[in-house]
N, C-alpha and C positions, 0 to 999 in steps of 0.2 A: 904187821900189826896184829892180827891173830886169823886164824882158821875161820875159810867159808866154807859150809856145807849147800847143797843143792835147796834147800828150805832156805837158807837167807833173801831176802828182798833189801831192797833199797832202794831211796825216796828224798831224792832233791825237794827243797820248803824254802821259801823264803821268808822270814820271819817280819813282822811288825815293824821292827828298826831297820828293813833293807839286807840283813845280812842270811847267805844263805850256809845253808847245813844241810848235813846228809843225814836224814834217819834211818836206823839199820834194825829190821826184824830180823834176828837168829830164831831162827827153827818157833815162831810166836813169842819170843819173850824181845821185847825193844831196847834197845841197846840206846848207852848218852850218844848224842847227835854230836857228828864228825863237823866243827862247823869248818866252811871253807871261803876264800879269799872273797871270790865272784861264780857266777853261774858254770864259766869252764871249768874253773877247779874239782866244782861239784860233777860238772859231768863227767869229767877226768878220773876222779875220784871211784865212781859207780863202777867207770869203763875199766879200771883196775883190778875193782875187786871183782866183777863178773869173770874176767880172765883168772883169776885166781880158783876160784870157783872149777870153771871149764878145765885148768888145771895142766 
């Protein structure tokens, strides 16, 4: 999907209508929110790109 540097963060949100999304800080600037299925996907999601990351 694209490159994480050690500055990215990420932040499961559950939104107003029930659906959740992943917000993604690159290096402070907020990236569109990865939305996903249900809460595992999201955490799933996180647990990917941190591994990518770690590298």
């Amino acid at each position: 999907m694209f490159e994480t540097t050690p500055h990215d963060s990420f932040t499961k949100h559950k939104d107003s209508r029930g659906e959740w999304m992943v917000k993604i800080n690159r290096s402070g600037q907020l990236q569109p929110p990865v939305f996903c299925r249900d809460e595992a996907h999201a955490d799933a999601f996180i647990r990917e790109q941190e591994e990518k990351r770690r590298g």
